[in-house]
N, C-alpha and C positions, 0 to 999 in steps of 0.2 A: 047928272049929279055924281060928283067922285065918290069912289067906294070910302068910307074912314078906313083907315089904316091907323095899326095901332102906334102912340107915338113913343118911341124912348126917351126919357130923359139923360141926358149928357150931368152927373153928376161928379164932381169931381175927386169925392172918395173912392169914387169907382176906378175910376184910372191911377190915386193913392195905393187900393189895395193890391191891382193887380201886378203894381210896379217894386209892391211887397212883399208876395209872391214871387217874381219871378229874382226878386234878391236872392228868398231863400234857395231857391231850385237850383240857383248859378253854382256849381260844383264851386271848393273852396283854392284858392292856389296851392301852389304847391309850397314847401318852406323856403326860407329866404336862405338863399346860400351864402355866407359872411365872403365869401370871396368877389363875388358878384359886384359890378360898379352900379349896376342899371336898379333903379327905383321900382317899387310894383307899385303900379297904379289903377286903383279902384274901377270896375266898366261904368262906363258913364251909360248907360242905358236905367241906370237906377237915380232919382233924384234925390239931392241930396235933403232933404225933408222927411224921405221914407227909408232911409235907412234903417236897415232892424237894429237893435239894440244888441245882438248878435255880432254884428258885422261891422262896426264902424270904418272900418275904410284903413283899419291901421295893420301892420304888418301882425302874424302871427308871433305866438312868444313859442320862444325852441320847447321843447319838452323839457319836464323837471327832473331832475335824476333821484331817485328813491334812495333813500340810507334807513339800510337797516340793522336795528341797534338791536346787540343779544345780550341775552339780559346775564347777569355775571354767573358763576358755576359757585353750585350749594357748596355750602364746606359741609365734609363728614365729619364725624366726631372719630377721636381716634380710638378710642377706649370701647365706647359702647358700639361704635359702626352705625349710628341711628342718623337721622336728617338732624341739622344746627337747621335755626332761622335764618332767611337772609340777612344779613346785615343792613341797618336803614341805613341814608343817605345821610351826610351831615346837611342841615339847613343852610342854603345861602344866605352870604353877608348881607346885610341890612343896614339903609342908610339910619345914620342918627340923625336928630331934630337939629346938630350945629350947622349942618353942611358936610361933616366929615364923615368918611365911612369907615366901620370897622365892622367886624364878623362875631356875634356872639357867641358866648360856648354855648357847646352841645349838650343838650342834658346829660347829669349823670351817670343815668342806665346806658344811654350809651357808650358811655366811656369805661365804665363797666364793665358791658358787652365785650369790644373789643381788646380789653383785658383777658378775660377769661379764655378768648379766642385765643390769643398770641401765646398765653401758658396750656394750653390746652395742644397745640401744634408742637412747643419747645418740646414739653413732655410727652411724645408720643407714651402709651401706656402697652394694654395687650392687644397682641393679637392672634386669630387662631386659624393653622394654617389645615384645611383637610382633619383626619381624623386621627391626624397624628397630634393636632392642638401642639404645637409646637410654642412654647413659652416665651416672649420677648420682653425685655423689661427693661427701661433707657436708663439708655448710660447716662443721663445727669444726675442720677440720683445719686449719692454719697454715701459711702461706708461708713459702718458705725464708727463713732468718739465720743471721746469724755464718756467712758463709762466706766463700772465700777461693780465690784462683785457686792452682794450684799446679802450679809448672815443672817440667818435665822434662830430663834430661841431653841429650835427643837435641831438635833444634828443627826446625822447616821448613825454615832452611838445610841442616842436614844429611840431610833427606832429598830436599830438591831438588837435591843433590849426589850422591844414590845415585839419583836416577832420572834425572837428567842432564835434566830440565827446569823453569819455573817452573809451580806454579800459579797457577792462574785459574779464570772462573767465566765463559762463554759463558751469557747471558742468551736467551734466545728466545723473543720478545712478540709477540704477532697474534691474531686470530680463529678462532674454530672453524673447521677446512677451509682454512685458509693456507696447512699444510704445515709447521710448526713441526715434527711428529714426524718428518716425512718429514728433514727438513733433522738434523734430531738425530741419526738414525741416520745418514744418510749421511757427517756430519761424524765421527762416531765413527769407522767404519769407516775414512774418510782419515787420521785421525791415527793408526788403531792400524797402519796399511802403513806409517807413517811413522817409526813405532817409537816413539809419544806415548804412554801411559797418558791414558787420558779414560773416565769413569762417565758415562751417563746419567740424569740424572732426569724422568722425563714425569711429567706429571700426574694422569693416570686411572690409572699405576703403581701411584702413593705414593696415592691415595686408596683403592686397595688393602688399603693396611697402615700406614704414619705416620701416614695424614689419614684413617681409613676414618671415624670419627665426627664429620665437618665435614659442612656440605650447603653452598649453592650462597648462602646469604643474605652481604649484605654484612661481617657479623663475622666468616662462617666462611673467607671467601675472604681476608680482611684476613689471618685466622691462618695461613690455608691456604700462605700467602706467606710469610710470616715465618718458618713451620717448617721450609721451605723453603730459605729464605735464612739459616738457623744450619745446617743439612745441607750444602747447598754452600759455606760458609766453612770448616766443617770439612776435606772433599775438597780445597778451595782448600790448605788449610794443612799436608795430607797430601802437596800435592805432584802431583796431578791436577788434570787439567783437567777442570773439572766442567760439562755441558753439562745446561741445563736450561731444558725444552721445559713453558709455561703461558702457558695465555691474559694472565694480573694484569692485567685489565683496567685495575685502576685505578693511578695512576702513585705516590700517594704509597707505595705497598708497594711497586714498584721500585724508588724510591729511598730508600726504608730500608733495601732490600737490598744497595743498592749502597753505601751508609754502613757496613755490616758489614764491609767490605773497601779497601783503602787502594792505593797505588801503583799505579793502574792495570788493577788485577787484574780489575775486573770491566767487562766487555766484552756490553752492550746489541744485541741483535740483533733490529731490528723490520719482520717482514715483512710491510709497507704493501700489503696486497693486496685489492681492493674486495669488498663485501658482496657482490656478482649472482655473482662470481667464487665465493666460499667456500660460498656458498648453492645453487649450482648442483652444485658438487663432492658437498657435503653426505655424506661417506664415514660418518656415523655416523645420518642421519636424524634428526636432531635440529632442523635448520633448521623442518619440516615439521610435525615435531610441535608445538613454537613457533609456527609460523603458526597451528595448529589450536587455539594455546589451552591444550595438555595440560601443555605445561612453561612456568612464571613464572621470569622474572627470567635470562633467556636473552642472555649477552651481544649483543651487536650487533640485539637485535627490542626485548627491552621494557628492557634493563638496556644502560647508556652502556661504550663502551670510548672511554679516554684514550688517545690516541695519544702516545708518548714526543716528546720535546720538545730532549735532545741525544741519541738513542742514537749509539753508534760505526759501527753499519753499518746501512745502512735496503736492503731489497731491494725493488724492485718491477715492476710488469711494463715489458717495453721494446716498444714500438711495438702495445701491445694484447698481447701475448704473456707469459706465466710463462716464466722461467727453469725449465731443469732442474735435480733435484737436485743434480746434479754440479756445475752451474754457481754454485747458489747454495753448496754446500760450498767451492767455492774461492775465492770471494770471503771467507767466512770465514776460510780458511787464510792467503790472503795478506795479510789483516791481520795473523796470528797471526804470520806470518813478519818482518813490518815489526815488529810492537811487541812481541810474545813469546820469537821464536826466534833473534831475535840478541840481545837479554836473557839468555835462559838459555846463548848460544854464551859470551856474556860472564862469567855467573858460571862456566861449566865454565872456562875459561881461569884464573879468578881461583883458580878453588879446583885 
């Protein structure tokens, strides 16, 4: 009796799948070179029944080339320097129901948008550069016109009648170290015992805050003076005595300033006091540094002062010696008294 032996079945998924497998296993070819004439053609060890879904038998596709798209660059705001929004896209045209196409408008906001944008670039605004804040302001903008002075019911007469004196404009010209502030303050103080209303204006004050974006070069000092002298016209015509302490080295901005002002009102004080003198005092160290080179364009070392040519009162030293503050205030006052304050005793009488 034969032993049994176990029997196999010969099924023919079985030789489907193994012929399915060994599809996958078959390394892939290699790419089809466009130059090449010869066809690749599929191993025929695989039947065509059990081809994988993988594999169809057809040439490889080349690789795809990747494009990569960057996305557009923010606009800065010029004025504030903050982030703008992107700008949307306008919507593609869209067919109409005739057949014919045409491209709808964009809504309003956006059209807007890019309004605001294109005047916002035209008109570049400020910018500030470092800590020097350097001021820029575009040149499309337009100098005033069409304008037009306009009076008011109450005038300088009547308020040099409610303060019971005239105005003027006490000029104070010299050298770094002269004494110009020193005499400014002191002069104030005497007229306010005197019961005078007087403002001061110094010059390292106001570059402060009216002049802070001027420097030292000859256009800025030309301005520096000018602005100067519509501020103390003003004071002038408020009815105060307006005392005002700057090197101006140069003479034609004092007498522009003094062209600002008419009848006498403005009163030149030039205190003629030598370079070894002011250089010596040197209350701000500036002299020094100038010698050293550190600062350009330093009145009285590398940049010219114009000494005035009529001022009204010239102070200077008497036998080698400086006047005291007091002394040089009252040489001011007793002019004030000669040409000012029996002036103003006169309009109080008239009025």
């Amino acid at each position: 009796m034969e032993a049994s032996l176990p029997f196999h079945h010969h099924h023919p998924a079985a030789s489907s799948t193994a012929a399915h497998h060994a599809a996958r296993l078959t390394p892939p070819p290699p790419p089809r070179d466009p130059r090449a004439t010869a066809r690749w053609v599929p191993p025929a060890a695989a039947p065509a029944r059990s081809r994988s879904p993988a594999n169809l038998g057809l040439p490889p596709h080349p690789p795809r080339r990747l494009r990569l798209r960057l996305a557009p660059p923010r606009i800065t705001a010029a004025v504030t320097g903050g982030p703008r929004r992107p700008r949307r896209r306008a919507p593609p045209p869209l067919e109409c129901a005739g057949g014919s196409s045409s491209s709808l408008r964009r809504p309003r906001e956006e059209e807007e948008e890019e309004e605001e944008e294109r005047s916002s670039t035209a008109h570049a605004g400020v910018s500030l550069v470092g800590e020097n804040k350097v001021l820029q302001m575009s040149s499309t903008v337009p100098k005033a016109s069409n304008i037009f002075w306009h009076d008011c019911a109450v005038g300088q007469a009547d308020r040099q009648k409610l303060l019971k004196q005239k105005g003027c404009v006490v000029w104070i010209t010299g050298l770094s170290g002269s004494g110009k502030s020193t005499l400014a303050c002191t002069l104030d103080r005497e007229l306010h015992t005197r019961g005078k209303l007087s403002y001061v204006l110094d010059g390292d004050n106001l570059r402060h805050g009216l002049n802070k974006d001027l420097g030292f070069k000859a256009e800025d000092r030309a301005e520096n003076i000018r602005r100067v002298g519509e501020v103390a016209k003003l004071f002038a015509d408020a009815g105060l005595v307006c005392i005002a302490s700057f090197i101006s080295p140069y003479r034609r901005d004092r007498e522009s300033c003094r062209a600002l002002l008419s009848d006498g009102s403005f009163i030149e004080v030039f205190l003629n006091m030598p370079l070894e003198l002011c250089e010596s005092r040197d209350p701000k160290g500036l002299y020094k540094l100038a010698r050293a080179g550190k600062i350009k364009g330093f009145t009285g070392i590398d940049d010219p002062y114009e000494s005035p040519l009529n001022s009204e009162i010239e102070i200077k030293e008497v036998d080698g010696v400086c006047p005291s503050p007091s002394d040089m205030a009252g040489q001011v006052v007793t002019y004030l008294e000669e040409k000012g304050i029996s002036a103003w005793a006169a309009y109080i009488h008239r009025g």
